[in-house]
C-alpha positions as CSV (number, residue, x, y, z in Angstrom):
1,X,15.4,-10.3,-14.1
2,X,11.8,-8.3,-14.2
3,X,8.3,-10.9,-14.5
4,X,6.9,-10.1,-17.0
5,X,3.3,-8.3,-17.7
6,X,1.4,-12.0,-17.8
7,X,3.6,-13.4,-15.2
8,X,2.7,-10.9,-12.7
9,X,-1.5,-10.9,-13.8
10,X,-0.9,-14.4,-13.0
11,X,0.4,-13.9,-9.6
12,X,-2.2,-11.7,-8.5
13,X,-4.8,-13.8,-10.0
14,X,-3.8,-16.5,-8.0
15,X,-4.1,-14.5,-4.7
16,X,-7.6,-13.8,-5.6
17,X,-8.6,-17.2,-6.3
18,X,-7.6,-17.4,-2.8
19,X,-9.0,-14.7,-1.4
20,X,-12.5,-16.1,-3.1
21,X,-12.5,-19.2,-1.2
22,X,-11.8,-17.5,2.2
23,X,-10.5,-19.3,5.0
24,X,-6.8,-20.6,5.4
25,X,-6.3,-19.5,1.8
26,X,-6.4,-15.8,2.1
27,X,-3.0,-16.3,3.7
28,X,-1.3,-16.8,0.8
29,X,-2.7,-13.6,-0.6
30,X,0.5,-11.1,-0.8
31,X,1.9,-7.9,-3.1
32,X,1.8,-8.6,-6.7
33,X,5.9,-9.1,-8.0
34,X,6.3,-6.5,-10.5
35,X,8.7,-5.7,-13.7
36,X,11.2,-3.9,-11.0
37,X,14.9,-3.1,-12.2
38,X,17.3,-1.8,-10.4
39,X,16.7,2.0,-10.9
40,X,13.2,1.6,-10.8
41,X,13.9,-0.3,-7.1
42,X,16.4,3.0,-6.2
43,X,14.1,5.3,-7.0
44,X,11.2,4.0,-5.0
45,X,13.5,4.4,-1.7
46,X,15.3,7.3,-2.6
47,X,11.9,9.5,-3.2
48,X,10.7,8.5,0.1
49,X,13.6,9.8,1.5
50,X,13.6,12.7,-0.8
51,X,10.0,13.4,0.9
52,X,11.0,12.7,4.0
53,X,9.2,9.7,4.5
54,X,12.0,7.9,5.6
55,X,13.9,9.6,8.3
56,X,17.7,10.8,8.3
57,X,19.1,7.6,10.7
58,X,16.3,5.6,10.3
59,X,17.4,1.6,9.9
60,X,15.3,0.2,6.9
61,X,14.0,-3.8,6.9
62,X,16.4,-6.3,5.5
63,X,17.3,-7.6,2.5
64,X,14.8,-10.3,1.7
65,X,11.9,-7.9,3.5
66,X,12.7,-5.0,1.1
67,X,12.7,-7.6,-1.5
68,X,9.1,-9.0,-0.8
69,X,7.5,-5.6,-0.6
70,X,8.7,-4.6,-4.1
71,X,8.2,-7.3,-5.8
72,X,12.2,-7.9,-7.0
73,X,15.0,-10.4,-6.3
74,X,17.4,-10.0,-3.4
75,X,20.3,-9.3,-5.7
76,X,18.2,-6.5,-7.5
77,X,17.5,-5.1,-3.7
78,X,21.1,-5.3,-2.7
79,X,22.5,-3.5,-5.9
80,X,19.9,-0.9,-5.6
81,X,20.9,-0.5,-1.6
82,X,24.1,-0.3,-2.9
83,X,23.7,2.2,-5.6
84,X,21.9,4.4,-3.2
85,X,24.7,4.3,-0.5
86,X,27.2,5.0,-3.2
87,X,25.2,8.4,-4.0
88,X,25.0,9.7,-0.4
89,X,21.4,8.6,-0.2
90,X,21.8,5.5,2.6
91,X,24.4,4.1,5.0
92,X,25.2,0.7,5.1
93,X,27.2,-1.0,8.8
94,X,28.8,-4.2,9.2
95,X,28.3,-5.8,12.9
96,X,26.0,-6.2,15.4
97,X,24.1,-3.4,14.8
98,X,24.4,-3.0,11.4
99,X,22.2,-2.7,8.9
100,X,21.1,0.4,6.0
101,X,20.3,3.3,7.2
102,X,18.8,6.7,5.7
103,X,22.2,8.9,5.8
104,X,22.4,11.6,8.4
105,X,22.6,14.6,5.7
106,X,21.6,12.8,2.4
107,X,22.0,14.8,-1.0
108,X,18.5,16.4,-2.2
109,X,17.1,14.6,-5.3
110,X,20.1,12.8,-6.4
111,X,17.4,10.4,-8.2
112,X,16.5,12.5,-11.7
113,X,14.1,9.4,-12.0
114,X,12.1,10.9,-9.0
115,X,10.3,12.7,-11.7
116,X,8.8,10.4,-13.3
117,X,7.1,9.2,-10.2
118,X,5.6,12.7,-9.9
119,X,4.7,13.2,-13.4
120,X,2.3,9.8,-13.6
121,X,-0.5,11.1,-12.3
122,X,-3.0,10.7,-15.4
123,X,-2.4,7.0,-15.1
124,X,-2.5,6.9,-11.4
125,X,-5.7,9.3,-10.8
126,X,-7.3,6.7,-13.7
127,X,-6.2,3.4,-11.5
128,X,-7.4,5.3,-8.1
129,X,-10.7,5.9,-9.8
130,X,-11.2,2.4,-11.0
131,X,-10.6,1.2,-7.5
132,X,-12.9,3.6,-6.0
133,X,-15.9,2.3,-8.0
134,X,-14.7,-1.6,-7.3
135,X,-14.4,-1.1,-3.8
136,X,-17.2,1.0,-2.7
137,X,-19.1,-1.6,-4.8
138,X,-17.7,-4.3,-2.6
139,X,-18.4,-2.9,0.5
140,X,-21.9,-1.8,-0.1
141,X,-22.6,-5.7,-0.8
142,X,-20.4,-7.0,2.1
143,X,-22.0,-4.8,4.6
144,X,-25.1,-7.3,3.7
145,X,-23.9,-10.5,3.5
146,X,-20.8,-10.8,5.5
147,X,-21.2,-13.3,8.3
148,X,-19.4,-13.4,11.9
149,X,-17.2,-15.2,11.0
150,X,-16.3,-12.8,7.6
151,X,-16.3,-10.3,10.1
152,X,-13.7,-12.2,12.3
153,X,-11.2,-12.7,9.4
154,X,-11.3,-9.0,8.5
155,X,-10.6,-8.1,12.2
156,X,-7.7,-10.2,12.2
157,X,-5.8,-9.0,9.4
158,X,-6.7,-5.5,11.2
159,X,-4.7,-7.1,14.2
160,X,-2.3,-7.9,11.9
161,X,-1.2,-4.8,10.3
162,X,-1.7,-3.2,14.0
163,X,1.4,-5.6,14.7
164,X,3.4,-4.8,12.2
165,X,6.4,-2.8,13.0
166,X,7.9,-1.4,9.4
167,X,6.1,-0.6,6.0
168,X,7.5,-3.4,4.4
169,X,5.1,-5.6,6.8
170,X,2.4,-3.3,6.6
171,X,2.2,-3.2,2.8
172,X,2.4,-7.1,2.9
173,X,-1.0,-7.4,4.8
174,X,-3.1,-4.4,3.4
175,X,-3.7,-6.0,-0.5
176,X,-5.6,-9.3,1.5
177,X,-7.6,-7.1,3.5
178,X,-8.5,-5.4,0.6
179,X,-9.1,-8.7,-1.5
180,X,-10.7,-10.1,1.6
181,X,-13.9,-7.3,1.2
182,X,-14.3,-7.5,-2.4
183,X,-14.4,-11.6,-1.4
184,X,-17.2,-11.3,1.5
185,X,-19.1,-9.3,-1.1
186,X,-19.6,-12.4,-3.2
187,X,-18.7,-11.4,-6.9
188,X,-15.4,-13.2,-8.2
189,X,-15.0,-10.5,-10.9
190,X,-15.0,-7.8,-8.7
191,X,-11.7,-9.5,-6.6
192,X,-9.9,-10.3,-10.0
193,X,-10.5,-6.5,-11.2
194,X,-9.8,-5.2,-7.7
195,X,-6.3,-7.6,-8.0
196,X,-5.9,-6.5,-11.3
197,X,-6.0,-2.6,-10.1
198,X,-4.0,-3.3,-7.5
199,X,-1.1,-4.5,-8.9
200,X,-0.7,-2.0,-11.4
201,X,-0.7,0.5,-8.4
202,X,1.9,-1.8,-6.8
203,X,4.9,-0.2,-8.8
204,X,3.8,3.3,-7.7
205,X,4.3,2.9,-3.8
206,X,6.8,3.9,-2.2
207,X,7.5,3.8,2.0
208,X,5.3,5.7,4.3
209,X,6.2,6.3,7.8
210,X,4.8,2.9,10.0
211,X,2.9,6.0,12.3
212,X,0.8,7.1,8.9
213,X,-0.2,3.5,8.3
214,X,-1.1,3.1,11.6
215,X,-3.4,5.5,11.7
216,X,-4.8,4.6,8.0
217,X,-5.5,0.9,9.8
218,X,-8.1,2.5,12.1
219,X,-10.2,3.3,8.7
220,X,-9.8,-0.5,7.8
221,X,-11.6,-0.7,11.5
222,X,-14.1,1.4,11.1
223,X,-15.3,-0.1,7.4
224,X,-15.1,-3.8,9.6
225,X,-17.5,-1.7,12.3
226,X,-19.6,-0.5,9.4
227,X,-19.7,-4.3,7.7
228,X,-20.1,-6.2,11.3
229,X,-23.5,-3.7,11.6
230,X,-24.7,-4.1,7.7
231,X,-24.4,-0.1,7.3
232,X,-23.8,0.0,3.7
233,X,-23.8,3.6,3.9
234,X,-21.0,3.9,6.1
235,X,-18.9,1.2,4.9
236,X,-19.1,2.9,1.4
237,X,-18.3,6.5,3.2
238,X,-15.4,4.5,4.8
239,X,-13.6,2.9,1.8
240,X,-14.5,6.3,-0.6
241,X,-12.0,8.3,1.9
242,X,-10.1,6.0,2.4
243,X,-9.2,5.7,-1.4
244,X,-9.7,9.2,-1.9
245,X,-6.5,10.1,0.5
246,X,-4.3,8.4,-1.9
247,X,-5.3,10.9,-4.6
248,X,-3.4,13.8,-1.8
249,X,-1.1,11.8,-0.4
250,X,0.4,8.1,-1.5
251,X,0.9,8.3,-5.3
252,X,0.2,11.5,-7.2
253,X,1.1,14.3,-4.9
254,X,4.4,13.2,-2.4
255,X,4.9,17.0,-2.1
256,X,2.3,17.3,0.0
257,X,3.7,15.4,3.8
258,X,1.3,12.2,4.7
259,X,-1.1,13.2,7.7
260,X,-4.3,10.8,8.0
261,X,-7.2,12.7,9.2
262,X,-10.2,11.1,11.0
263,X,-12.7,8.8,9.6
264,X,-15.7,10.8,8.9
265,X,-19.2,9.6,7.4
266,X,-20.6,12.8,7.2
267,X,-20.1,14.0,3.2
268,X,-20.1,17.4,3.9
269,X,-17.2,16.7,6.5
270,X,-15.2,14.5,4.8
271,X,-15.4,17.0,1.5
272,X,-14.0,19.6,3.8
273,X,-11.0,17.4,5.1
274,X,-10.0,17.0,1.6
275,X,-8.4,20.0,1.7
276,X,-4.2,19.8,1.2
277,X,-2.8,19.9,3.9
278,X,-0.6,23.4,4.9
279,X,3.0,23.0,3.6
């Protein structure tokens, strides 16, 4: 069964409260659960390997991993593995080295629900905005008041989602960096909106290739860089690409295959690199 609307606010709220007091606590700060059902759970997987973001052969995390990262219950995650594998989309082994795996040859759009993912973007682009103006907000005032040892807590969760070897582990580290910032900058309603924004994102990601988020971490770097040296300027140019690229690439146009491009601070530059990508 789904959590509901005020279950989920609730969640997320909670994670803030956490993030607020800094410290130990922001450890507890992790993806908001969401209303997920089974076809909505399907979906999610099978665009990204409609896309191609999850490779032909490609193993995917387990059970109660794919379960965190979306915000369902295990059974909902192994009936939607299941439903997938039944339509040619993923291969599931027994043994050893077993596991689910993207299928060698899997059917093109099997999903009909990967539409609606594509269609949302009026929502989405209105949520990206939102978060844009929260977060460069945030950053401008964290790049003057965070101290060493604000500086030291963003670096480690940087560390942390260096470490981590699949999306699923990724996605669970990125929201409390996020949080983290709009913490350092000292307003509690700016890291309840940011929450709030970021778990009604939540039920539009799907999996990106570990490589992409990789490379997306060496922004959160350079926006720690740009806070660590009280540029406001350049922490703002940091988190405005940043958001930016998911206008291109994460939510509202999956056509278009993930490629982060350097961090930039000149605006003249980084308008240029907002141009699509070829293919």
């Amino acid at each position: 069964m789904g959590v509901s609307p005020a279950r989920r606010q609730e969640s997320f709220g909670s994670a803030a409260a956490a993030a607020r007091e800094g410290g130990d606590g922001l450890e507890i700060v992790a993806p908001a659960a969401h209303t997920g059902f089974l076809t909505d759970t399907a979906v999610r997987i099978g665009l990204a390997v409609d896309l191609g973001l999850l490779q032909p052969g490609e193993r995917l995390p387990g059970e109660g991993e794919l379960a965190s990262t979306f915000g369902v219950s295990r059974m909902t995650t192994r009936r939607a593995l299941q439903l997938l594998s039944e339509r040619g989309v993923l291969v599931r082994r027994r043994g050893r080295s077993g596991g689910t795996f993207v299928a060698s040859d899997p059917p093109p759009r099997v999903l009909g629900e990967f539409e609606a993912y594509r269609t949302a973007s009026g929502e989405v682009f209105d949520l990206i905005d939102h978060r844009l103006v929260i977060e460069c907000g945030a950053a401008h005032l964290a790049a003057g008041t965070a101290t060493s040892d604000d500086v030291e807590r963003l670096r480690a969760l940087v560390r942390q989602m260096d470490a981590a070897q699949t999306w699923a582990a990724f996605r669970a580290v990125d929201p409390r960096f996020h949080l983290a910032v709009a913490s350092i900058a000292g307003s509690t309603g700016a890291v309840r909106a940011l929450a709030d924004v970021l778990a009604r994102l939540f039920r539009f990601y799907v999996p990106y290739p570990i490589a992409y988020l990789h490379a997306s971490n060496r922004e959160h770097e350079a926006l720690v860089d740009a806070i660590e040296a009280g540029d406001r300027a350049g922490a703002v140019a940091v988190i405005e690409r940043h958001i930016v690229e998911l206008r291109q690439t994460v939510f509202v146009e999956p056509e278009l295959r993930p490629q982060r491009r350097p961090v930039r601070h000149n605006r003249a530059a980084r308008a240029l690199s907002r141009t699509p990508p070829a293919g």
